[in-house]
PDB file of N, CA, C and O in Angstrom:
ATOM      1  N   UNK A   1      61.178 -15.852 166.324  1.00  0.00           N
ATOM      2  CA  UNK A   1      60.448 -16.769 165.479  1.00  0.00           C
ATOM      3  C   UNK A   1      60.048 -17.983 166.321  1.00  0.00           C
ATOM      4  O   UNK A   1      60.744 -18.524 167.180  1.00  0.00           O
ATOM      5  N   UNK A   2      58.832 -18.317 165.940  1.00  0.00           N
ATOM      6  CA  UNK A   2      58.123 -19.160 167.168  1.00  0.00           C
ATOM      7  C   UNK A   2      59.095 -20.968 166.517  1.00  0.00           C
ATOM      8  O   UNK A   2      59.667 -20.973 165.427  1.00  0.00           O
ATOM      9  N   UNK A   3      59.068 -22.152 167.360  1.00  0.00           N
ATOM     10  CA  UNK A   3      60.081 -22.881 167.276  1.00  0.00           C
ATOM     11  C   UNK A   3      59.286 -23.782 166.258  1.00  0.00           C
ATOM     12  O   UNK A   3      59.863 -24.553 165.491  1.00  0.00           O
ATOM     13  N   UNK A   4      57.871 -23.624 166.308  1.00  0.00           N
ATOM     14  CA  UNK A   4      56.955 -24.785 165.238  1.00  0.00           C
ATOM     15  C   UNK A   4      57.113 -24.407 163.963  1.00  0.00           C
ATOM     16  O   UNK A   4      57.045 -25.306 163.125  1.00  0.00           O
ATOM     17  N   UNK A   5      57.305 -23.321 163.600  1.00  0.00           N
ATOM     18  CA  UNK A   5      57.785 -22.708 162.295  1.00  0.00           C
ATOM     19  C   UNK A   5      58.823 -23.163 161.478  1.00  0.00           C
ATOM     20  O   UNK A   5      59.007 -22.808 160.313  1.00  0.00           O
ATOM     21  N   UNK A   6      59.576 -24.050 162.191  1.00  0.00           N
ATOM     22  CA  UNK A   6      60.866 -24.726 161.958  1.00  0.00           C
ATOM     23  C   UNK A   6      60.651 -26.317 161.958  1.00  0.00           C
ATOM     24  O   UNK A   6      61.642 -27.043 162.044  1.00  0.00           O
ATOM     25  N   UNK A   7      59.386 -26.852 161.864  1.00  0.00           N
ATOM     26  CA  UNK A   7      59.487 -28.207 162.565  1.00  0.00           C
ATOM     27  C   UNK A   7      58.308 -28.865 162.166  1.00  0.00           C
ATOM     28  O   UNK A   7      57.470 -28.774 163.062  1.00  0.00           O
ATOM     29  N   UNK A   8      57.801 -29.642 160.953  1.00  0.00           N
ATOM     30  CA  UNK A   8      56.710 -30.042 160.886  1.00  0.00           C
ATOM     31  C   UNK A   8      55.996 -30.787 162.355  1.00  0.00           C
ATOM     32  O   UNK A   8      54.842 -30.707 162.777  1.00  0.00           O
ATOM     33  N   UNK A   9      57.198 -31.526 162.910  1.00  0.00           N
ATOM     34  CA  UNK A   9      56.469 -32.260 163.992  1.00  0.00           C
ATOM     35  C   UNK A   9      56.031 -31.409 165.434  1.00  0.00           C
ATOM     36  O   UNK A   9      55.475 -31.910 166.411  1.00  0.00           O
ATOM     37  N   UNK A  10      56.397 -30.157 165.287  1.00  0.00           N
ATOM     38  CA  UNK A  10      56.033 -29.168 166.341  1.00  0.00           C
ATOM     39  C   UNK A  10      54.902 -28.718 166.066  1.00  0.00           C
ATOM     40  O   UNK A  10      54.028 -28.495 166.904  1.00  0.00           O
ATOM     41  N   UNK A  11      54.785 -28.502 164.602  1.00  0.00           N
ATOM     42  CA  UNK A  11      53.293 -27.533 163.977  1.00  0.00           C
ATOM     43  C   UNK A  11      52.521 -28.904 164.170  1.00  0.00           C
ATOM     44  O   UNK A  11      51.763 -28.751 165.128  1.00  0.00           O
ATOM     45  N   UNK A  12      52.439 -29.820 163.795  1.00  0.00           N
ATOM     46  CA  UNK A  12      51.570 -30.974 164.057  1.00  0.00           C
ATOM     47  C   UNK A  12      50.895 -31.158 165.421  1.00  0.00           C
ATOM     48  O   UNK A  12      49.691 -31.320 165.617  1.00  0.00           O
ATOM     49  N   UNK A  13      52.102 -31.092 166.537  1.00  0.00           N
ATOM     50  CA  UNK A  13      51.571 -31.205 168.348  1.00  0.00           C
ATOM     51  C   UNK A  13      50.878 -29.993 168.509  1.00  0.00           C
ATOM     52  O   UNK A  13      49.751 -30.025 169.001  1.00  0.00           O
ATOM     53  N   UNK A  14      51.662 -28.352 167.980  1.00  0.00           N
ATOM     54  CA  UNK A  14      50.842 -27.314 168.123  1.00  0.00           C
ATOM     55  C   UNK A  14      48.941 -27.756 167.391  1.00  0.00           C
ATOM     56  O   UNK A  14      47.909 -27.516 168.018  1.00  0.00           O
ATOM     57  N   UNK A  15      48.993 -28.331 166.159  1.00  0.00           N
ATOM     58  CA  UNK A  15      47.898 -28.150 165.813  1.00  0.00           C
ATOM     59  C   UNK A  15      46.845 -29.154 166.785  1.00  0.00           C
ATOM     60  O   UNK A  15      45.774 -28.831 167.300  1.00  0.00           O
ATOM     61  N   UNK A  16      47.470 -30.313 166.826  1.00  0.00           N
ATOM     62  CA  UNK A  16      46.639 -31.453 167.820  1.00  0.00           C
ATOM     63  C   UNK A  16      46.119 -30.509 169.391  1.00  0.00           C
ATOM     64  O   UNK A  16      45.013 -30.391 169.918  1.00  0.00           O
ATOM     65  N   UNK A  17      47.324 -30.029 169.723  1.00  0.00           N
ATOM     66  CA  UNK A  17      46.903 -29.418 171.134  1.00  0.00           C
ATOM     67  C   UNK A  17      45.605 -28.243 170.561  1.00  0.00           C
ATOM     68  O   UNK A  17      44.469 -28.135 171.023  1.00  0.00           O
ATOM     69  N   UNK A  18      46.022 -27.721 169.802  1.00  0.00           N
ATOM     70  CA  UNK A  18      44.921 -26.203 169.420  1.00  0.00           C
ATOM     71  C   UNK A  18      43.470 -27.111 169.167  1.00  0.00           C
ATOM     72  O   UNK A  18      42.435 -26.755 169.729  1.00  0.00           O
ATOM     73  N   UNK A  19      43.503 -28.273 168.296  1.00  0.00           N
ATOM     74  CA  UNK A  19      42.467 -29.303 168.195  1.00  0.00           C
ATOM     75  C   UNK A  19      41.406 -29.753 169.555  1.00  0.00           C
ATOM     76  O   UNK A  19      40.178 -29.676 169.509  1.00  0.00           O
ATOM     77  N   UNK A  20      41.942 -30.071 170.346  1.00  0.00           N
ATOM     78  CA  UNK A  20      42.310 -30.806 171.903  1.00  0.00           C
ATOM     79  C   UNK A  20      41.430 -29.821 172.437  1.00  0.00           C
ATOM     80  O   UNK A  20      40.327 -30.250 172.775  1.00  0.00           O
ATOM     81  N   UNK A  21      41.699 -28.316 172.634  1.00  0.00           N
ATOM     82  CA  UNK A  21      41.332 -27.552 173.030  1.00  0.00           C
ATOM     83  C   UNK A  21      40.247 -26.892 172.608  1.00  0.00           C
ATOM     84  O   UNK A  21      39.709 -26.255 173.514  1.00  0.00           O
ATOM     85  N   UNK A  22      39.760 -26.815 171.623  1.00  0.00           N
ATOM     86  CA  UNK A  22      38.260 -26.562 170.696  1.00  0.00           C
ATOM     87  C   UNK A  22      37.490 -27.150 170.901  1.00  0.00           C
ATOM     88  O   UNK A  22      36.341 -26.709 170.944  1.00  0.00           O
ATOM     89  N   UNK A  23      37.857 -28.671 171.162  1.00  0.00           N
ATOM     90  CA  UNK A  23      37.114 -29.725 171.603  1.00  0.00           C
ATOM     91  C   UNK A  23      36.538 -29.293 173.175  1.00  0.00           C
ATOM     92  O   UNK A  23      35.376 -29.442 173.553  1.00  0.00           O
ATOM     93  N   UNK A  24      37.326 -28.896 173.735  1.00  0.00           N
ATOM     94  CA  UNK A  24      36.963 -28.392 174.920  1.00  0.00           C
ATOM     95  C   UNK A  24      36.211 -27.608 175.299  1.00  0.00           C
ATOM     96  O   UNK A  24      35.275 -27.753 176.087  1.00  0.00           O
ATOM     97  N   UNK A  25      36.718 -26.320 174.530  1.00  0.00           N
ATOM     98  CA  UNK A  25      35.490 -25.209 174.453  1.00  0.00           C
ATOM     99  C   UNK A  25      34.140 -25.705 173.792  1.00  0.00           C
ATOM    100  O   UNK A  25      33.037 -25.224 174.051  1.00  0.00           O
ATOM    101  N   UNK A  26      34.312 -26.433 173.161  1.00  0.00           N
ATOM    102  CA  UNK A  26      33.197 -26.561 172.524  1.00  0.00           C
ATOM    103  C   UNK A  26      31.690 -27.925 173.483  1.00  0.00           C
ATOM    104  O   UNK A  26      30.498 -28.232 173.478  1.00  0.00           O
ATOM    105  N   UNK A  27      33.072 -28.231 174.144  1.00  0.00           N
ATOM    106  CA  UNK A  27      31.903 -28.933 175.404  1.00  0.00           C
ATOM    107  C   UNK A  27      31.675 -28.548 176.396  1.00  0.00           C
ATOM    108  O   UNK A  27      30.617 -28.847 176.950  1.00  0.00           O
ATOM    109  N   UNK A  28      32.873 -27.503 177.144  1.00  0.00           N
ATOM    110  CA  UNK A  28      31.909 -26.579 177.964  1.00  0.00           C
ATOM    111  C   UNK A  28      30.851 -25.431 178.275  1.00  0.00           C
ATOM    112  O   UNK A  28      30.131 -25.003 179.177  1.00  0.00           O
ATOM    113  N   UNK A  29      31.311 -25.150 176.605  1.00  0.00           N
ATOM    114  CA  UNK A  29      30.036 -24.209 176.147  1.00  0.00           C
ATOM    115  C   UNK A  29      29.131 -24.712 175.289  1.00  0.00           C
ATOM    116  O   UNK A  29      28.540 -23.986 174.489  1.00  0.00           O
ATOM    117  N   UNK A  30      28.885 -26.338 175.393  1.00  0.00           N
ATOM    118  CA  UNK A  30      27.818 -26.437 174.258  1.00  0.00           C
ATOM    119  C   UNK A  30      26.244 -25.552 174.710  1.00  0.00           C
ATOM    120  O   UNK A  30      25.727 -24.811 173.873  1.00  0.00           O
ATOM    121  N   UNK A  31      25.762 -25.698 175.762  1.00  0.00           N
ATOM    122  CA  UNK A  31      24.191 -24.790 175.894  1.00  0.00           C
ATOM    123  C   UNK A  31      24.858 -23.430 175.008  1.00  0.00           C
ATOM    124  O   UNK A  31      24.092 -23.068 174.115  1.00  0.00           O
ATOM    125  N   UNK A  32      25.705 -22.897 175.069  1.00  0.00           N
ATOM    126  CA  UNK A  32      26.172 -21.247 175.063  1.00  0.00           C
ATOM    127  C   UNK A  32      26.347 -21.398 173.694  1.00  0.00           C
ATOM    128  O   UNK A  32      25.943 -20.368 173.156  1.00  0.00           O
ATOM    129  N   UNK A  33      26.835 -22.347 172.722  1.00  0.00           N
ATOM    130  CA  UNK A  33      26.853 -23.046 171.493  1.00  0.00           C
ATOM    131  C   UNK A  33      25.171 -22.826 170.822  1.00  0.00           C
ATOM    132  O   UNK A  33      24.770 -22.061 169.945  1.00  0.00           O
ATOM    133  N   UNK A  34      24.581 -23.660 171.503  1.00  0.00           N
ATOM    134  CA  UNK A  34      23.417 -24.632 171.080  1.00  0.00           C
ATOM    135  C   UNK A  34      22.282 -23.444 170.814  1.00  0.00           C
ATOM    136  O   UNK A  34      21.472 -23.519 169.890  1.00  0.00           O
ATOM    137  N   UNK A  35      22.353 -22.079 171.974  1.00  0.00           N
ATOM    138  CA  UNK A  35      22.017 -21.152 172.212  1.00  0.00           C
ATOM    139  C   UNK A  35      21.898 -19.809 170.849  1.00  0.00           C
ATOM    140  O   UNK A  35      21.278 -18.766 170.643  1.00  0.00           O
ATOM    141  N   UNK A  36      22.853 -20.607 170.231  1.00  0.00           N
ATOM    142  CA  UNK A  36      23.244 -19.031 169.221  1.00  0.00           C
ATOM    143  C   UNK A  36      22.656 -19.529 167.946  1.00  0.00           C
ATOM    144  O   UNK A  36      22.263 -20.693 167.869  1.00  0.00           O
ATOM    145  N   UNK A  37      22.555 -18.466 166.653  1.00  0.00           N
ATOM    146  CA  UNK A  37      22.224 -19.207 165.299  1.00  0.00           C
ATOM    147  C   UNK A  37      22.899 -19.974 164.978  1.00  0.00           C
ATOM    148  O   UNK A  37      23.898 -20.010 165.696  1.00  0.00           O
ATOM    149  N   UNK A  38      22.894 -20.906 163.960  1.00  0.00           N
ATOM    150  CA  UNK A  38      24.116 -21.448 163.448  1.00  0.00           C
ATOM    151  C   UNK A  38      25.277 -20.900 162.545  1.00  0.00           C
ATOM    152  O   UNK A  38      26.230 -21.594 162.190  1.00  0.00           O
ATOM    153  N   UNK A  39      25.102 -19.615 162.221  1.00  0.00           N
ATOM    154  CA  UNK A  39      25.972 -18.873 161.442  1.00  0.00           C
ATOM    155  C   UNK A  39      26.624 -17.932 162.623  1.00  0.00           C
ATOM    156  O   UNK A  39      26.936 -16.866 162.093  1.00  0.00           O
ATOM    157  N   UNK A  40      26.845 -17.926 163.578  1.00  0.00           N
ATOM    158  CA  UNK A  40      27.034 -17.473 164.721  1.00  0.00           C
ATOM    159  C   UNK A  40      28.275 -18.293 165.409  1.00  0.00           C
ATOM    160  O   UNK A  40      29.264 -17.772 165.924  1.00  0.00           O
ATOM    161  N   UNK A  41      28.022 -19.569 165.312  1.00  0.00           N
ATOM    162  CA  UNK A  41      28.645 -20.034 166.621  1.00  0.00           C
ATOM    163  C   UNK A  41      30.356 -20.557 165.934  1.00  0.00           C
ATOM    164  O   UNK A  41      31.096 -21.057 166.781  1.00  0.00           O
ATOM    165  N   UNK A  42      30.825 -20.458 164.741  1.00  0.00           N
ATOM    166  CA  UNK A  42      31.809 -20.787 164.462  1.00  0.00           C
ATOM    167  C   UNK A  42      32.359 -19.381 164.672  1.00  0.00           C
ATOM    168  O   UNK A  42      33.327 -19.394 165.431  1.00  0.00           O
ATOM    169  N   UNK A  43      31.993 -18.048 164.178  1.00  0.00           N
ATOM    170  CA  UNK A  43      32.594 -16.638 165.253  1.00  0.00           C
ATOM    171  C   UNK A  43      33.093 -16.916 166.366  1.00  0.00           C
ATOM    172  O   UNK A  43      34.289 -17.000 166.642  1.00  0.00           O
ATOM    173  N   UNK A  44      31.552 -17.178 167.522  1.00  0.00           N
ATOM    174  CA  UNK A  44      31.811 -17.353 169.321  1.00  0.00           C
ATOM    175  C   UNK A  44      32.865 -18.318 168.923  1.00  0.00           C
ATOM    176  O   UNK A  44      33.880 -17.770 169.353  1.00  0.00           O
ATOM    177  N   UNK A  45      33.196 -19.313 168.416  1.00  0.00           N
ATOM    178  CA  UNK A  45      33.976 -20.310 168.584  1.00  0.00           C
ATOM    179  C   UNK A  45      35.510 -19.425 168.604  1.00  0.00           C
ATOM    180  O   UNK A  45      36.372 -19.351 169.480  1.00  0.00           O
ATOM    181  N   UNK A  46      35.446 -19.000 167.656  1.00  0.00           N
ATOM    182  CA  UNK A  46      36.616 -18.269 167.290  1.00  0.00           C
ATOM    183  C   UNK A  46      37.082 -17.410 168.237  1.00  0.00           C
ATOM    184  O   UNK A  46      38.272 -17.534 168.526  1.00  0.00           O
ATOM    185  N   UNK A  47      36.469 -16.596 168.777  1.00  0.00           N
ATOM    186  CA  UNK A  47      36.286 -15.558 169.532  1.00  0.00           C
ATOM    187  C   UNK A  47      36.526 -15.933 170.907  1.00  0.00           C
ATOM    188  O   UNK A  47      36.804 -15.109 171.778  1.00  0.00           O
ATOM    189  N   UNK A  48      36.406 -17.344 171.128  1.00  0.00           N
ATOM    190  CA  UNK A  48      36.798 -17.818 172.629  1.00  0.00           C
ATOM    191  C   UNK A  48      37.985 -18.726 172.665  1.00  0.00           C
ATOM    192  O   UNK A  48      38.628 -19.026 173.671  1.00  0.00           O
ATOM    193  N   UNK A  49      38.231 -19.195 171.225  1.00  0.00           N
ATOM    194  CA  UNK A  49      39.668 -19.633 171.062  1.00  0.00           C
ATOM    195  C   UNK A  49      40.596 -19.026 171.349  1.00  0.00           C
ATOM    196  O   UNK A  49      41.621 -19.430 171.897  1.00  0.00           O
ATOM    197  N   UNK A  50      40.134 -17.250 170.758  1.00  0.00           N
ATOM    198  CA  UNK A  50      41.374 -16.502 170.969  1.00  0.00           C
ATOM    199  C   UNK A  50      41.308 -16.086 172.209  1.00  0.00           C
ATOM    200  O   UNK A  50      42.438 -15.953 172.680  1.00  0.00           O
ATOM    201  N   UNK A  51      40.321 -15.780 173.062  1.00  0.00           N
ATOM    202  CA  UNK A  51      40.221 -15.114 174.050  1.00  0.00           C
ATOM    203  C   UNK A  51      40.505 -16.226 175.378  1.00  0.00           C
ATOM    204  O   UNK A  51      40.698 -15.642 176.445  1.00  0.00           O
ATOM    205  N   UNK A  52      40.542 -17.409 175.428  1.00  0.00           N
ATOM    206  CA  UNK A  52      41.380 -18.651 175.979  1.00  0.00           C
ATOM    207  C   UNK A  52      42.449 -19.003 175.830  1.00  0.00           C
ATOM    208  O   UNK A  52      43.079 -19.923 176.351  1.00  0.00           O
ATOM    209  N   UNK A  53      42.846 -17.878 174.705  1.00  0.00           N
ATOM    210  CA  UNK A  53      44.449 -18.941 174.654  1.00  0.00           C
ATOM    211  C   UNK A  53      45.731 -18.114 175.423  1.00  0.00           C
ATOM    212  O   UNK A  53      45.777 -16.892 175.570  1.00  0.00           O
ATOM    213  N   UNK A  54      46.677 -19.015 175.838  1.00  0.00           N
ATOM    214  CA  UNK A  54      47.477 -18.781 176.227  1.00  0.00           C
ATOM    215  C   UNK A  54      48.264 -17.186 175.959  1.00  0.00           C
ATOM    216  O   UNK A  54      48.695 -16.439 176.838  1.00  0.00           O
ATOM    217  N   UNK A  55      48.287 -16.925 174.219  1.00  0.00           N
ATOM    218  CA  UNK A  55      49.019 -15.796 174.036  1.00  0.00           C
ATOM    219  C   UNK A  55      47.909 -14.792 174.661  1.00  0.00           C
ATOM    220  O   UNK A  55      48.316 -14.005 175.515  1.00  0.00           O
ATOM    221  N   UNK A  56      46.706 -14.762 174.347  1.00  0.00           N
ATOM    222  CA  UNK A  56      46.030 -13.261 175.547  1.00  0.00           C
ATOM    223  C   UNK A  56      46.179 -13.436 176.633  1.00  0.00           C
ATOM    224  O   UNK A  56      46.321 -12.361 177.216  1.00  0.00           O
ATOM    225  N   UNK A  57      46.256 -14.771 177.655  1.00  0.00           N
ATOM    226  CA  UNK A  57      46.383 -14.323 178.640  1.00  0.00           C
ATOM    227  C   UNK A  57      47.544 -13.931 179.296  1.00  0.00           C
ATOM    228  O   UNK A  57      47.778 -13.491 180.422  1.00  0.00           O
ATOM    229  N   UNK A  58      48.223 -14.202 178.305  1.00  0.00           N
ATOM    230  CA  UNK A  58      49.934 -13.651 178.890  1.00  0.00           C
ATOM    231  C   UNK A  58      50.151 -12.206 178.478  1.00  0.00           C
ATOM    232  O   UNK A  58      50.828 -11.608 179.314  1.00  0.00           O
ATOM    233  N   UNK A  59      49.684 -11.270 177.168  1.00  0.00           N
ATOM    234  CA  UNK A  59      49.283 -10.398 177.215  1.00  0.00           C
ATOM    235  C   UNK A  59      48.671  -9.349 177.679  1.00  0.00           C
ATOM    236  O   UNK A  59      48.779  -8.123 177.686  1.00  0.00           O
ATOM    237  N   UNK A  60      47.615 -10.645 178.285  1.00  0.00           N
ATOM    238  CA  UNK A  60      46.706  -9.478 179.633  1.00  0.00           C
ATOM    239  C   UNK A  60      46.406  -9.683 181.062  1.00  0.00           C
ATOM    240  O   UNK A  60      45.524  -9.362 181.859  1.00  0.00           O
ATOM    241  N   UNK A  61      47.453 -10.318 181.053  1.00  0.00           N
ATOM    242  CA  UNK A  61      47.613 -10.749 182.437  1.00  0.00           C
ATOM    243  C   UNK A  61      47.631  -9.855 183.316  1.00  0.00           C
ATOM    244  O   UNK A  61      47.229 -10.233 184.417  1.00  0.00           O
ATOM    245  N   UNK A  62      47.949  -8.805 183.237  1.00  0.00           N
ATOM    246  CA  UNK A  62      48.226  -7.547 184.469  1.00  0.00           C
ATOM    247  C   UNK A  62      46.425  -6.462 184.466  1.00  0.00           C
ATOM    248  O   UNK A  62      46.400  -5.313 184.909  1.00  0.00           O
ATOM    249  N   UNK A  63      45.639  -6.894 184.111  1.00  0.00           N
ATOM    250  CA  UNK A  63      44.536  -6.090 183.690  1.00  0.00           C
ATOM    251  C   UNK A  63      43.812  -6.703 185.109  1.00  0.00           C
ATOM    252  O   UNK A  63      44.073  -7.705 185.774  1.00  0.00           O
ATOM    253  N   UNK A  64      42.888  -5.746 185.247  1.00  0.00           N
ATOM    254  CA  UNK A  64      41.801  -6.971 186.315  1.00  0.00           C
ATOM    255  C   UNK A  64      40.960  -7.635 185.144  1.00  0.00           C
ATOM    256  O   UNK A  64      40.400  -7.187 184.143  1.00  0.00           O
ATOM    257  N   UNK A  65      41.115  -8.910 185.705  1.00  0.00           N
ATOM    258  CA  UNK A  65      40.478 -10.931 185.027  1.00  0.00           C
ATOM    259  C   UNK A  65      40.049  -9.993 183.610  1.00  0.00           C
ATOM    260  O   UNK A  65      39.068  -9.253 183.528  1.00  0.00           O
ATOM    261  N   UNK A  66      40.989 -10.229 182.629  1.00  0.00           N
ATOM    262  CA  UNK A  66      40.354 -10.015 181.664  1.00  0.00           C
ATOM    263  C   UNK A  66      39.752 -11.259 180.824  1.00  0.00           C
ATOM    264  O   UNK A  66      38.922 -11.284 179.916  1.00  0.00           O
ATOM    265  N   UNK A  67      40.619 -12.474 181.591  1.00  0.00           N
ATOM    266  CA  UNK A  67      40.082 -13.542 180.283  1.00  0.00           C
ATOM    267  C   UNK A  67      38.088 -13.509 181.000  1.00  0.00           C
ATOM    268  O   UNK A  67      37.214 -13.527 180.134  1.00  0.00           O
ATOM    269  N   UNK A  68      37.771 -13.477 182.076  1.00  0.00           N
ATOM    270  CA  UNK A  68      36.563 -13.627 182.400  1.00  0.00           C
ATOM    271  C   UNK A  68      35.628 -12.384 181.878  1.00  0.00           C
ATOM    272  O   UNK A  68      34.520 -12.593 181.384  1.00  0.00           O
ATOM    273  N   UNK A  69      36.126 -11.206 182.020  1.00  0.00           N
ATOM    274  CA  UNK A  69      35.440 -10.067 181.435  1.00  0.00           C
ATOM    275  C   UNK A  69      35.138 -10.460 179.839  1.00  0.00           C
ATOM    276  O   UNK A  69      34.018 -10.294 179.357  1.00  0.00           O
ATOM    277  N   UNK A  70      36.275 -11.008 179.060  1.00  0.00           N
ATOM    278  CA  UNK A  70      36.012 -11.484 177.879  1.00  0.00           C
ATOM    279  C   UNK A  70      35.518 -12.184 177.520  1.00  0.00           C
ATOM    280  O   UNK A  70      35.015 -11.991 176.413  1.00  0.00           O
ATOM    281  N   UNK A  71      35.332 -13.359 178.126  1.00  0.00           N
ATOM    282  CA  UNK A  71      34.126 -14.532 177.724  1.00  0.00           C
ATOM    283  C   UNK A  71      32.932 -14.329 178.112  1.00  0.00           C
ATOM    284  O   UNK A  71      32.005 -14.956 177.598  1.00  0.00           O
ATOM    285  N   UNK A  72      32.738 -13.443 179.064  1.00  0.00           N
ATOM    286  CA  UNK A  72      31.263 -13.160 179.229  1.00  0.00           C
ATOM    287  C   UNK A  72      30.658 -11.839 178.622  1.00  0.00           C
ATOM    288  O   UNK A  72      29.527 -11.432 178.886  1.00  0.00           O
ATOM    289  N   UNK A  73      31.691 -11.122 177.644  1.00  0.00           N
ATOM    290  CA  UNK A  73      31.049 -10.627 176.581  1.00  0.00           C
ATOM    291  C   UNK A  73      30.939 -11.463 175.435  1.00  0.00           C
ATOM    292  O   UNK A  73      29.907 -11.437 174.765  1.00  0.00           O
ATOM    293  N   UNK A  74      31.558 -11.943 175.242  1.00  0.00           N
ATOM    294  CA  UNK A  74      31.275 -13.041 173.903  1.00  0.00           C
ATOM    295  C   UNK A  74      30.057 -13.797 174.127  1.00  0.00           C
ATOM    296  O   UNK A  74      29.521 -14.346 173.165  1.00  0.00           O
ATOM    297  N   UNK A  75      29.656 -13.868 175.067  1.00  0.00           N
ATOM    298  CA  UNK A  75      28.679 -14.959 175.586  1.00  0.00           C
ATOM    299  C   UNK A  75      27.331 -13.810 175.697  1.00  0.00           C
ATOM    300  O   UNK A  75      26.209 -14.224 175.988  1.00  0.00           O
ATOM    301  N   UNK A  76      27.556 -12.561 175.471  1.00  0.00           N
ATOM    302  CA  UNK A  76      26.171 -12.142 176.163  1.00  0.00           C
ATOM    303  C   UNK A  76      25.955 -11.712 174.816  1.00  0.00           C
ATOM    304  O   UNK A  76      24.774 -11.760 174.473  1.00  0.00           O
ATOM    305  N   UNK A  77      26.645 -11.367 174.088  1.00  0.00           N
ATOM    306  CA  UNK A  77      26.436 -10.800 172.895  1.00  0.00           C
ATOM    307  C   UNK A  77      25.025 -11.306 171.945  1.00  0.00           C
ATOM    308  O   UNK A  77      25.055 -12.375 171.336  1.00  0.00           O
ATOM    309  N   UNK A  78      23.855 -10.426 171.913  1.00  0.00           N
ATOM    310  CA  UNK A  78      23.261 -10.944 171.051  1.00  0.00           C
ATOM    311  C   UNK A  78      22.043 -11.103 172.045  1.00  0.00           C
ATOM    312  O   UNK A  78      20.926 -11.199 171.536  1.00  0.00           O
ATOM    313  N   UNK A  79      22.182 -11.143 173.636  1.00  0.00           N
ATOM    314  CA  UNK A  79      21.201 -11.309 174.581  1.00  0.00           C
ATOM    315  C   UNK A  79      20.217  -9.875 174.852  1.00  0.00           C
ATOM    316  O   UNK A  79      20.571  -8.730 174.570  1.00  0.00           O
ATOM    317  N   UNK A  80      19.178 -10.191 175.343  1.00  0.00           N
ATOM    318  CA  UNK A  80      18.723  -9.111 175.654  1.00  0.00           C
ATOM    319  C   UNK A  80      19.183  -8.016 177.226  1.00  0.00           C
ATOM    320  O   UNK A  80      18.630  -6.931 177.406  1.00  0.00           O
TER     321      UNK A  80
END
């Protein structure tokens, strides 16, 4: 059982950091953002949250670069 589950003030730092980090994606991919419909980009958003975060890449860590294979399907998706 994960330790924030137990701890309002853990789920709070977990949520600020998960916050922190959206913010992030969301400014290094704004063209890749800005690029898509607008009913679109809260998906990609989603879709690169999970595919950035810590639990996949510890998951797929032994693959060849999957976090890069993965964001640049999320990103092409929809291209010609």
């Amino acid at each position: 059982m994960r330790p924030e589950q137990q701890s309002d003030k853990l789920r709070r730092c977990r949520d600020t950091a998960l916050g922190v980090a959206r913010s992030q994606l969301e400014a290094v991919f704004a063209a890749e953002f800005a690029a898509q419909p607008e009913g679109r980009r809260a998906l990609l958003l989603a879709g690169l949250e999970t595919t950035t975060s810590w639990e996949a890449w510890h998951h797929l860590r032994f693959t060849r670069n999957p976090m890069a294979l993965m964001i640049e399907a999320l990103l092409a998706t929809g291209r010609p």
